[in-house]
C-alpha positions as CSV (number, residue, x, y, z in Angstrom):
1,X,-28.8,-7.7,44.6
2,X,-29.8,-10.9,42.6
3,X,-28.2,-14.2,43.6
4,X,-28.7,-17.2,41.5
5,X,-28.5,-20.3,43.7
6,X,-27.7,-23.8,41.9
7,X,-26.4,-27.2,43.5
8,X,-26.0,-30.7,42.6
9,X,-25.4,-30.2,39.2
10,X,-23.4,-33.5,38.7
11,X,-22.0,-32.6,35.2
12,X,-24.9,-31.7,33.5
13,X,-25.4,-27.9,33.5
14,X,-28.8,-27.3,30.9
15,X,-28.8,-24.1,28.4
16,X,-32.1,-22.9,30.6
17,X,-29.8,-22.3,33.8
18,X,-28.0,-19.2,31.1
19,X,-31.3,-17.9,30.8
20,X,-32.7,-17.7,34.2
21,X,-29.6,-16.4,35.3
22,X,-29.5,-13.5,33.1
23,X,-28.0,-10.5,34.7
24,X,-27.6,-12.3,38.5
25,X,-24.7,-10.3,40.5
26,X,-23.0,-13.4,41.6
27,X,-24.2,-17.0,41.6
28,X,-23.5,-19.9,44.2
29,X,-23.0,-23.6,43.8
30,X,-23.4,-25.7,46.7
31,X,-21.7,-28.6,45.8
32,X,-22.0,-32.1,44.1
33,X,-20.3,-29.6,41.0
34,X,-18.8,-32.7,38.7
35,X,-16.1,-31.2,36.5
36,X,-14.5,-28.2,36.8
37,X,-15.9,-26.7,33.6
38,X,-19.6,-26.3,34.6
39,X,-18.0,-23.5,37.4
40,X,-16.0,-21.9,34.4
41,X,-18.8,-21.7,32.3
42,X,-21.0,-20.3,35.5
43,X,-18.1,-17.7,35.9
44,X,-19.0,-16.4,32.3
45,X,-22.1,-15.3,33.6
46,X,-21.1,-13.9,37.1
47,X,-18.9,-14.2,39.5
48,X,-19.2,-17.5,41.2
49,X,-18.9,-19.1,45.1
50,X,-18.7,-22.7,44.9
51,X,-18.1,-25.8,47.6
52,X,-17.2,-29.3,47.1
53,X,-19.7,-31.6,47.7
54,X,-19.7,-35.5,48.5
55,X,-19.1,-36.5,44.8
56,X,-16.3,-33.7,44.2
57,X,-13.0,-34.5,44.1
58,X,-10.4,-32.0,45.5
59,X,-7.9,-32.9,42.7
60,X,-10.5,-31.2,39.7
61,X,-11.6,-28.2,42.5
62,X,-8.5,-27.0,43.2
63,X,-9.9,-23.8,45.8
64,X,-13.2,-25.0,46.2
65,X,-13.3,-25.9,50.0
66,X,-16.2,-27.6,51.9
67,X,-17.7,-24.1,53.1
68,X,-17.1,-20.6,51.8
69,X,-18.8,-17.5,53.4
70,X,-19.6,-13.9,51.2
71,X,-21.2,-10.7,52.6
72,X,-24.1,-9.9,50.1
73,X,-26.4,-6.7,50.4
74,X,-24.8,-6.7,54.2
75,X,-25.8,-10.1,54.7
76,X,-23.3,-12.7,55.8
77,X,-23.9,-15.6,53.1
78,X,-22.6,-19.1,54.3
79,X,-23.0,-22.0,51.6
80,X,-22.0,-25.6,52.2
81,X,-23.1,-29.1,50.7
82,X,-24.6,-30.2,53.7
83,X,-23.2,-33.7,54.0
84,X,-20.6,-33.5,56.6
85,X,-24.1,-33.0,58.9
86,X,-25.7,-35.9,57.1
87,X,-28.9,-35.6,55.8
88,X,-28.9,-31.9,55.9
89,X,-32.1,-30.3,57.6
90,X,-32.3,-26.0,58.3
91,X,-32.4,-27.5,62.2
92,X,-29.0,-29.9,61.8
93,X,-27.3,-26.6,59.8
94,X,-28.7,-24.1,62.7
95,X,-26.5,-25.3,65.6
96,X,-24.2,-26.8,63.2
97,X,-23.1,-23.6,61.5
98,X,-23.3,-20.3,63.7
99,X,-23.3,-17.1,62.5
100,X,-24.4,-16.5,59.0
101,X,-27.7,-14.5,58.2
102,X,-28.8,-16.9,55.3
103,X,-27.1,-20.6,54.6
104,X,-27.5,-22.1,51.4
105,X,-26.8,-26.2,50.6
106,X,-27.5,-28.7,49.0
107,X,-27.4,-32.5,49.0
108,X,-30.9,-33.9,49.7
109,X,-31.8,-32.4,45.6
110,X,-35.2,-31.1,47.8
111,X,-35.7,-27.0,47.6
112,X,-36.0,-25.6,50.9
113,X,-36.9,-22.1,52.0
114,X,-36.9,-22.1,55.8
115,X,-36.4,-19.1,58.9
116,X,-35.7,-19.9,62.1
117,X,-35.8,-16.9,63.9
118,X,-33.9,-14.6,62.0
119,X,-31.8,-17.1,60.0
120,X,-32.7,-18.2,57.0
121,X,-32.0,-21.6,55.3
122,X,-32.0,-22.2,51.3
123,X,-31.6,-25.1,49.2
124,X,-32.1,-24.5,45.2
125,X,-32.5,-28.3,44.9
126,X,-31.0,-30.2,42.1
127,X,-29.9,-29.0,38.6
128,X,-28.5,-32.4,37.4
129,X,-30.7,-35.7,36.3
130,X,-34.1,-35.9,37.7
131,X,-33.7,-38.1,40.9
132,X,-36.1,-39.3,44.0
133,X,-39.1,-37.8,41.4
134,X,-38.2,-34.2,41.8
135,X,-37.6,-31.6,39.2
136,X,-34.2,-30.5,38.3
137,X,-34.5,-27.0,40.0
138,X,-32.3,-23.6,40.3
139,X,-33.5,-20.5,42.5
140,X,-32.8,-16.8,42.4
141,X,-32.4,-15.1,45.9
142,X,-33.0,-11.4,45.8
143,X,-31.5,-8.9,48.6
144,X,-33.2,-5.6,49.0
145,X,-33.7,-3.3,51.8
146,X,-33.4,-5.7,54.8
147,X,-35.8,-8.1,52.9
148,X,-34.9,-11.4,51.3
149,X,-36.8,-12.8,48.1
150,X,-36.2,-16.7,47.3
151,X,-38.0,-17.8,43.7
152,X,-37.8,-21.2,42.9
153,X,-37.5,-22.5,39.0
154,X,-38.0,-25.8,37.9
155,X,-35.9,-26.5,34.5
């Protein structure tokens, strides 16, 4: 199963995302989504698990909640933003948010790709404007067999 992973787009969702995301099963969006469109346009693609982030308003995500959980290639997939921890690190998220096999956020615009033990922690880092000197970025998360395969692309 192919994943594709985007957060913090803030509005802007570039043509390249459509390409990269080619034939994903589902995609997630971890917040800091900016209008409702850019998930309708994502849904044309696959079908799409979204949360609000810090910037989102709950009037234009009507169903989008702070956290949403999916069972993926029988994994238990739990995405948030990552703000209601503050600056979000895989160690704040681990005893924050029990239970999941993998956690994907956002919020910092940094990519991470982190285990501890068997949990592992992804952030695609920012799709939006080019901020803090980083690359707008996306990622792809493959599931196969027990193993787990996180490429990062810079757009």
């Amino acid at each position: 199963m192919r994943i594709g992973l985007i957060s913090d787009t803030h509005g802007k969702l570039r043509n390249e995302v459509f390409r990269h995301f080619e034939g994903v099963d589902h995609i997630i969006h971890a917040g800091d989504i900016g209008p409702a469109d850019i998930l309708t346009a994502l849904s044309a693609v696959a079908p799409v698990t979204a949360v609000r982030g810090n910037t989102d308003n709950a009037d234009d995500h009507i169903g989008v909640g702070d956290s949403a959980t999916l069972e993926a290639a029988g994994r238990t997939i739990l995405v948030v933003h990552g703000h209601l921890v503050g600056v979000p690190t895989p160690a704040l998220l681990d005893r924050a948010h029990t239970g999941a096999d993998i956690v994907v956020f956002g919020h910092t615009h940094k990519p991470a790709f982190e285990r501890i033990g068997k949990r592992l922690f992804l952030n695609p880092g920012s799709a939006g404007q080019a901020r803090f000197q980083l690359r707008p970025s996306i990622a792809i998360l493959s599931l196969e067999d027990g193993t787990e395969d996180f490429r990062l692309i810079t757009i």
